[in-house]
C-alpha positions as CSV (number, residue, x, y, z in Angstrom):
1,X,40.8,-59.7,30.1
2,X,40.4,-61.5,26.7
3,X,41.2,-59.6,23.3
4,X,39.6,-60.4,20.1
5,X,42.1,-60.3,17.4
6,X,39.9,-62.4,14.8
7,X,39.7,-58.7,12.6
8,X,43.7,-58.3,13.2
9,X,44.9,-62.2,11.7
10,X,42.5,-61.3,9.0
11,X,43.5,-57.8,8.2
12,X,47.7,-56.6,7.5
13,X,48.4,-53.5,8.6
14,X,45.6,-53.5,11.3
15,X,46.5,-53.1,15.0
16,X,44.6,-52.8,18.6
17,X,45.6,-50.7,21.6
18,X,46.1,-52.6,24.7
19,X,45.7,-50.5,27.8
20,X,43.6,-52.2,31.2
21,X,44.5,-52.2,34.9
22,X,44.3,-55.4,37.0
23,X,42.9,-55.4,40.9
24,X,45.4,-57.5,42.9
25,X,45.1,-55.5,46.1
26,X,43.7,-58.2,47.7
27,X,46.7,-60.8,46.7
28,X,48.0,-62.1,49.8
29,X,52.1,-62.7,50.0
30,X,52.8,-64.5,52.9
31,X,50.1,-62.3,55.2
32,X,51.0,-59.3,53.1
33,X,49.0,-57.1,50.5
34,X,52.2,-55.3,49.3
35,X,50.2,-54.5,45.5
36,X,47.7,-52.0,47.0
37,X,47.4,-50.2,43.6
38,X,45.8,-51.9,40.4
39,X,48.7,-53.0,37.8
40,X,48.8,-51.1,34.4
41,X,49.6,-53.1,31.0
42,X,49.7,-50.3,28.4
43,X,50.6,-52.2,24.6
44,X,49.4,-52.8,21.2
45,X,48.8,-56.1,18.9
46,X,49.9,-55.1,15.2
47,X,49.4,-57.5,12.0
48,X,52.6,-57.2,10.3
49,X,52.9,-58.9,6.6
50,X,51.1,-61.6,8.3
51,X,52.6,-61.8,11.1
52,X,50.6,-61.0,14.6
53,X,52.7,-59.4,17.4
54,X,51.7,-58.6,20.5
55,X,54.3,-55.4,22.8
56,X,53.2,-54.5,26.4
57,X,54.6,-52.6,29.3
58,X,53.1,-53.3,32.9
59,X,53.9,-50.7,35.9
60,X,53.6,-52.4,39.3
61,X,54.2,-51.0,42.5
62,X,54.9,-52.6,45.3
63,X,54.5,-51.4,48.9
64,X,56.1,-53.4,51.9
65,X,58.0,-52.7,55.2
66,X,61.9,-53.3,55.0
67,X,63.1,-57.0,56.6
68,X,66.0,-55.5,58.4
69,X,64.2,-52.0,59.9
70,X,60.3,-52.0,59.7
71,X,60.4,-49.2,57.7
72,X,57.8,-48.6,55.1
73,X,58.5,-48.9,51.4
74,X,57.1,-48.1,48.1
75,X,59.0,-49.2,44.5
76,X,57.3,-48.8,41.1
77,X,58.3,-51.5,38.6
78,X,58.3,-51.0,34.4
């Protein structure tokens, strides 16, 4: 993903939604594919007095069987 901010350092006050979903189902983790659906980074990039800042939140979730008993398991991460 690449964002253009060249309009946002010349511009105060402007800003640019953030919001895309990244693919790493096939990501291996030691012969696992534990992220089996896309990551969300929801944000923005604002131009305040000057100064550019850039606020994002991913959600991940991660699917794997327990070490100790085999059991399937699915946790989201903010």
């Amino acid at each position: 993903m690449v964002l253009d901010l060249r309009k946002l350092f010349l511009h105060d006050g402007e800003s640019q939604a953030v919001n895309c979903e990244f693919d790493f189902s096939d990501l291996d983790f030691f012969g696992s594919y534990p992220l089996k659906k896309p990551v969300k980074v929801k944000g923005k990039v604002e131009n305040r007095a000057g100064v550019v800042e850039i606020s994002v939140e991913c959600e991940v979730e991660y699917s794997a069987e327990c070490d100790r008993c085999q059991t399937p398991t699915v946790k989201t991460y903010n």
